[in-house]
SEKEBA-895619 format. One record per residue (C-alpha): x, y, z; residue in one letter. Coordinates in steps of 0.1 Angstrom, whole numbers, plus 5000, padded with zeros to 4 digits. Layout:
# SEKEBA-895619
xx=X yy=Y zz=Z rest=a
...
# end
This chain:
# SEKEBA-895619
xx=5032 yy=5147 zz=4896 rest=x
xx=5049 yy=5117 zz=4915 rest=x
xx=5051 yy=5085 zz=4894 rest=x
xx=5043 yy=5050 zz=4909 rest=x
xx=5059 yy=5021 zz=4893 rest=x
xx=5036 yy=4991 zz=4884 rest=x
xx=5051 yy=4956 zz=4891 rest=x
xx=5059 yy=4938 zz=4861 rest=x
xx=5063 yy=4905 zz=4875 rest=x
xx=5041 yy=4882 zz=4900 rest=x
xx=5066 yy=4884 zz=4930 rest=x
xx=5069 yy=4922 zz=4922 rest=x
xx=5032 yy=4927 zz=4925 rest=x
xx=5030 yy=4904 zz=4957 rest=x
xx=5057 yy=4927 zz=4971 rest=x
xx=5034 yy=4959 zz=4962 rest=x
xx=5006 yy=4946 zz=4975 rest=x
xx=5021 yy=4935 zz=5010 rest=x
xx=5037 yy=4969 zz=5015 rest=x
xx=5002 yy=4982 zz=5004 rest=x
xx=4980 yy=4957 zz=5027 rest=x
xx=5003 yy=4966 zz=5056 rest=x
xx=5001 yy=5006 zz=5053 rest=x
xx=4965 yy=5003 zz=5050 rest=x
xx=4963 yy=4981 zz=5082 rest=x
xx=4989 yy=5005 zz=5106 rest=x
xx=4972 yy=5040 zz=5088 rest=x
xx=4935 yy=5026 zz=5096 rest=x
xx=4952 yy=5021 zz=5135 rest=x
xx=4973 yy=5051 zz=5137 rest=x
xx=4965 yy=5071 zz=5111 rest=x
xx=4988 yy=5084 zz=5083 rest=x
xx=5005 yy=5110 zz=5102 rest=x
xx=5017 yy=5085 zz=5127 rest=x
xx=5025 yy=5054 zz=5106 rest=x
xx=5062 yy=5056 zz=5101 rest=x
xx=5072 yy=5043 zz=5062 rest=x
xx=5097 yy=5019 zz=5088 rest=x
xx=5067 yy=5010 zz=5106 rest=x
xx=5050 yy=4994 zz=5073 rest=x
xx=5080 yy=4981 zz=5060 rest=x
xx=5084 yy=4959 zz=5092 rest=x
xx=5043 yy=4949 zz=5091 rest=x
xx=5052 yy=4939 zz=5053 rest=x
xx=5083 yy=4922 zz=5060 rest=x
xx=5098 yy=4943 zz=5029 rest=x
xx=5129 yy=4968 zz=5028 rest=x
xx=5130 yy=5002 zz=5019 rest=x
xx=5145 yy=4995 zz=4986 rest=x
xx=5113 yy=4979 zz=4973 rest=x
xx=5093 yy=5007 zz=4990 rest=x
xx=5107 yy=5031 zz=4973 rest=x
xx=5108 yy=5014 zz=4937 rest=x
xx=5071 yy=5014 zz=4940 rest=x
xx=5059 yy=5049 zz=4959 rest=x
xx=5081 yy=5078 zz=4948 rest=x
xx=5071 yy=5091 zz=4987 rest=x
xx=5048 yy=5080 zz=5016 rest=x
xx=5020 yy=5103 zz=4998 rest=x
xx=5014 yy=5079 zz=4971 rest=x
xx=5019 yy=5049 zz=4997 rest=x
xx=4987 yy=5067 zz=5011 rest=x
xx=4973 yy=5073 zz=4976 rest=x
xx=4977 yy=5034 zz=4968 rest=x
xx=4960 yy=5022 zz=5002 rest=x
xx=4930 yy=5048 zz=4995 rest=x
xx=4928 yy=5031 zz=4958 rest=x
xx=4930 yy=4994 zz=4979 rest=x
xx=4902 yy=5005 zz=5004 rest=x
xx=4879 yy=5017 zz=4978 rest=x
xx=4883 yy=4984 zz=4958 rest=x
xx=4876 yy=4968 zz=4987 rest=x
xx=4846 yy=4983 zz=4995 rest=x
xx=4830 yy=4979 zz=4958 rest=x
xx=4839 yy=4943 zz=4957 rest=x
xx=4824 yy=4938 zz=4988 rest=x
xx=4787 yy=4960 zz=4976 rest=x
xx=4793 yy=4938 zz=4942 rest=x
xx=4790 yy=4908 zz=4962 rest=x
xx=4759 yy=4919 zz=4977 rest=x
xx=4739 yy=4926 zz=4944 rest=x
# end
């Protein structure tokens, strides 16, 4: 099981969720298989240092943007109730 560090701090969870926000933009685009972890980290403005502290590998990267989407998506049917 990979482990995913959570962002203790306010600039540490901006940073997640910019590298997050970015993946989930190029992978709906591209697709998974051909966004490039270099390709996010550009789109996020973020290096791969912080990448890594947060996604142990580009699968949980995928994992986290899948968990963003479907928030997403219920916020936006919560909105509609």
């Amino acid at each position: 099981m990979s482990k995913v560090a959570q962002p203790k701090t306010q600039r540490g969870r901006e940073s997640r969720a910019a590298i997050v926000r970015a993946a989930a933009q190029l992978m709906y685009k591209r697709g998974v298989r051909a966004t490039s972890v270099d390709d996010v980290l550009i789109a996020a403005g973020a290096g791969k240092s912080q990448l890594y502290h947060y996604f142990e590998a580009k699968e949980d990267l995928a994992a986290a943007v899948l968990e963003h989407q479907l928030a997403e998506v219920l916020q936006q049917q919560t909105a509609f109730r």
